[in-house]
C-alpha positions, 0 to 999 in steps of 0.5 A: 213432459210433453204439452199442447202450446199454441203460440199468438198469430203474429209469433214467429212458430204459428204457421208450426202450432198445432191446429195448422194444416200440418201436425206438430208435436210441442215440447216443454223441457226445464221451460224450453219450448220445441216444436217440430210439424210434420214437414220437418220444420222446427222451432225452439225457444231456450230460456238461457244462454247455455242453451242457445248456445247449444242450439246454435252448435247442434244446428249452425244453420237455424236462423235466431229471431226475435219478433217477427216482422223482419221474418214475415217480411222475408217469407211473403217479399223475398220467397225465403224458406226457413227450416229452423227457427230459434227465438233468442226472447225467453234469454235474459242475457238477450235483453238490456242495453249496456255500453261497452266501450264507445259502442252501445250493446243493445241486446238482440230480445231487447225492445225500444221502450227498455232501452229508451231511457240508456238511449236518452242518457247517451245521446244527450246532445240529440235531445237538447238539438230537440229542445233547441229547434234544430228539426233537419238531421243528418245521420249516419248511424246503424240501422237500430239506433236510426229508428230509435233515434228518429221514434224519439225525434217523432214529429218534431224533426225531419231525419236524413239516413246516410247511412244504414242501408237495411231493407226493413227500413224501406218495407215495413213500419216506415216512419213519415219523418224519415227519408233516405238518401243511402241506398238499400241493400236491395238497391246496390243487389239489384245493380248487381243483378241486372249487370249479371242478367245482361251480360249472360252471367246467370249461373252464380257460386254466392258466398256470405259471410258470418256478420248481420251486414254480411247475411243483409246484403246476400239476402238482397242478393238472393232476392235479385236472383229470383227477381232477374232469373239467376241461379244461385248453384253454390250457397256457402257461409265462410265461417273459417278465421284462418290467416289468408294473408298466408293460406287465401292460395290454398283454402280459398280454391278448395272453398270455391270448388264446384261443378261450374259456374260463371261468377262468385258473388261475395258478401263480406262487407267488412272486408274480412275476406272478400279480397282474397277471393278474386284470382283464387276461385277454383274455377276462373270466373269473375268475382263480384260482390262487396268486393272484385266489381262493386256495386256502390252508392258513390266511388272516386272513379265516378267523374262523369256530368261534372262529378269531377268538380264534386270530387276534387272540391271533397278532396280539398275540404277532406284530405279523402276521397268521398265515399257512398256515405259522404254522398250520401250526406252530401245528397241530403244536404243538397236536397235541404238547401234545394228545398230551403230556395225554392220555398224561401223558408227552413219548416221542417213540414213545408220542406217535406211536402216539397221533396215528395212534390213533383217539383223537386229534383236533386243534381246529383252528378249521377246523369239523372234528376234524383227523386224521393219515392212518395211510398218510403221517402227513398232517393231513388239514383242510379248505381255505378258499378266499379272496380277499385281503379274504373267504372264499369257500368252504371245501372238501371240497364235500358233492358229492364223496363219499368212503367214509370221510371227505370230507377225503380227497377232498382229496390222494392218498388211501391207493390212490394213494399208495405210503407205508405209515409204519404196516405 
């Protein structure tokens, strides 16, 4: 059976709808729906998990979504083109929360308002920090329970995040109440890119592994390439689970083969098999990414403008060294108690106001005064570049110029981003 369907303006398959510039053709089976346009671009919406998974078999690089901002964001900032779409919003098994565990599995088609109530039960003590008067928060907690966590706080407290580095947080429905004190994703790429266009090294073999944090993290490099004029010649997913503690010597050099490239990018944030990559490339190059030479919020080799000092006393309060979410939350933190003795007093709303002012700037052992940006409260910071033993380099590099601070070719500048948490 074949029907004419015309989805809403702000669905994901409306440039595909019928009534476009290009002709498509929509298709109904068993109430799964299928568009395909003339230019070979295709979207498919199953109504149950069998199909999705089919789909998914059928067409390993189709992309799943559910709404569309993310995806609108992707297409109009970073240039992304997408042939296949497959919408995971008709799935039943998509929707709802359950916790699995000590982990809360929230369905990827599930929206705030259907898991708000699960979300109140289990995170009891955030409301009672609420109801108590507590109104600066600290988290270090993945992206969605964030902005849920902080659409529940609302205005009633002023949230650190120290810990998800997702770009959407930054360009997009940012919350006033919401300032971040990690780095993006588009951040530490951009590091990356800015190292790579200076040294010559433009010629990039970029390989990305299977999670979201993985594909996240790519995206921000991909992004970076276009944006300081590398090219990626080699795009490969790693999608095998062979035990490379015993085959890294003989799989990774065939993974790796190709005409030349200067450098292999890999994005394996997990670690799942980003170590076995450098010395068995097929080419002799650098390896760079999540692993090799690293871009990084904070490393235990950073001991530069008295980092030595923040180190050793984290060491003898932790047992550890600190990591980029330890500074992270060090960061805020240092950025509440800078607030709090300049203005004499803890309000949530006065200590905001100050951190946008151009009278705040945080000491963050990082050789430069640590600023909010006024458009989507990020703390804008240099990224040390390192390796598990050195630091490298340090960016933003002299090279790249900016009109009103370095640091902001670092991420999406105020142009690029759609956030306003000021006016």
């Amino acid at each position: 059976m074949v029907k004419e369907w015309t989805p809403d303006t702000e669905h994901p398959a409306a440039g595909m709808a019928p009534g476009s510039s290009e002709s498509a053709l929509s298709r109904i089976h068993q109430n799964n729906i299928t568009i395909e346009a003339a230019g070979g671009s295709r979207y498919d919406a199953p109504v149950c998990l069998d199909d999705l998974r089919s789909l998914r078999r059928a067409y390993p690089d189709s992309r799943l979504v559910a709404g569309s901002t993310d995806l609108a964001l992707e297409i109009t900032q970073q240039l992304s083109s997408l042939d296949h779409l497959v919408s995971v919003e008709r799935v039943p098994e998509m929707k709802g929360c359950a916790l699995e565990g000590d982990e809360l599995v929230i369905g990827a088609a599930t929206t705030y308002q259907a898991f708000r109530e699960t979300l109140c039960e289990l995170w009891p003590a955030f409301d009672a920090m609420l109801e108590n008067g507590i109104s600066l928060v600290v988290l270090n907690v993945p992206a969605q329970t964030l902005k849920a966590l902080t659409t529940r706080a609302d205005n009633n407290a002023l949230i650190f995040n120290a810990g998800a580095k997702d770009d959407a947080l930054r360009i997009s429905g940012c919350h006033p109440n919401l300032l971040h004190s990690i780095p993006s994703y588009a951040m530490l790429t951009d590091a990356l890119g800015q190292w790579l266009k200076q040294r010559q090294w433009v010629e990039i073999f970029l390989i990305t592994g299977p999670t979201d944090a993985d594909k996240g993290w790519a995206n921000g490099f991909r992004r970076a390439a276009k944006r300081f004029g590398l090219e990626i010649v080699e795009d490969k997913l790693w999608t095998f689970d062979a035990d490379l503690r015993r085959t890294a010597s003989k799989e990774l050099p065939l993974f790796t083969q190709g005409d030349d490239y200067d450098a292999v990018v890999v994005a394996d944030v997990r670690g799942d098999f980003g170590e076995y990559v450098p010395f068995n490339t097929w080419l002799p190059r650098p390896v760079v990414g999540t692993q090799g030479m690293s871009p990084v919020t904070w490393h235990r080799v950073v001991e530069s403008w008295g980092a030595a000092q923040l180190q050793n006393r984290f060491r003898e309060l932790a047992g550890r060294s600190m990591n980029s979410e330890d500074y992270a939350s060090w960061a805020a933190i240092r950025s509440i108690g800078t607030s709090v003795t300049a203005l004499g007093n803890a309000n949530p709303d006065d200590i905001r106001n100050f951190l946008f002012s151009n009278e705040f700037q945080l000491a963050g052992f990082k050789g430069r005064k640590l600023t909010f940006r006024d458009w989507n409260g990020q703390l804008r910071q240099p990224i040390p570049l390192v390796h598990p033993r050195g630091l490298v380099a340090r960016a933003p590099f002299e090279s790249f110029l900016h009109p009103n601070t370095t640091l902001d070719t670092l991420g999406y500048d105020k142009p690029e981003s759609d956030c306003r948490v000021n006016g």
